[in-house]
Structure formats: C-alpha cells, structure tokens
C-alpha positions, 0 to 999 in steps of 0.5 A, spaced: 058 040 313 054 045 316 057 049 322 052 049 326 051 041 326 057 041 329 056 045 334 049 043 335 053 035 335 058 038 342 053 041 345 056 049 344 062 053 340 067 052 347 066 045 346 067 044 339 072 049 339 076 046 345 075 038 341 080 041 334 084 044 339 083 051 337 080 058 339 073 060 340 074 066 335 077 060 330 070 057 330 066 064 330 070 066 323 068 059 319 062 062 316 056 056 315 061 051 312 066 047 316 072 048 313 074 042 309 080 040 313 076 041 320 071 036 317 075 031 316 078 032 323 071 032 326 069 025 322 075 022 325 074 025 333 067 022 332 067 016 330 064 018 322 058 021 326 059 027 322 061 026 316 065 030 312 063 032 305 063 037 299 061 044 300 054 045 299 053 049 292 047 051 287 046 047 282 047 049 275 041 050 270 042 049 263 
C-alpha cells in the first residue's frame, strides 16, 4: 500500500498518524510504502477499504 493512499484515505499525516496511534514523524519517515504491519493495521481500522498488500517490486526480465 502506498503511503500517500492512506493519507489521501484520512484526509492528512495528523489524522492518519493519530488513527494507528503514533507520531506524525513516524508517519513522514515510512517512505512511499506502508510498512507491511502498519497495513495490516489499516485494513482492519478500515474495515478492508484499504487493503493490505505485498510491496510493490520491478518485475524480473529473463
């Protein structure tokens, strides 16, 4: 999950930040993926609006 889906889903990084119970600075520091326990967390305070996922990586050319 992107970390701007999630903070385009609370409306800002305060707000998300404030729903997982955690600063604002942890929030800025995760880099464009929600870490994978954090989506976790968020698909079951959204009721599976946002859903958790595997990281997004290149595909491999053979």
């Amino acid at each position: 999950m992107k970390r701007q889906t999630a903070i385009d889903y609370y409306g800002s990084i305060p707000k998300l930040a404030q729903a997982l119970k955690i600063t604002y600075e942890a929030v800025r520091q995760w880099g464009d993926e929600v870490p994978e326990l954090r989506q976790y967390q968020l698909e079951k305070l959204t009721d599976g609006k946002l859903k958790a996922g595997q990281k997004s990586r290149p595909q491999s050319v053979a």
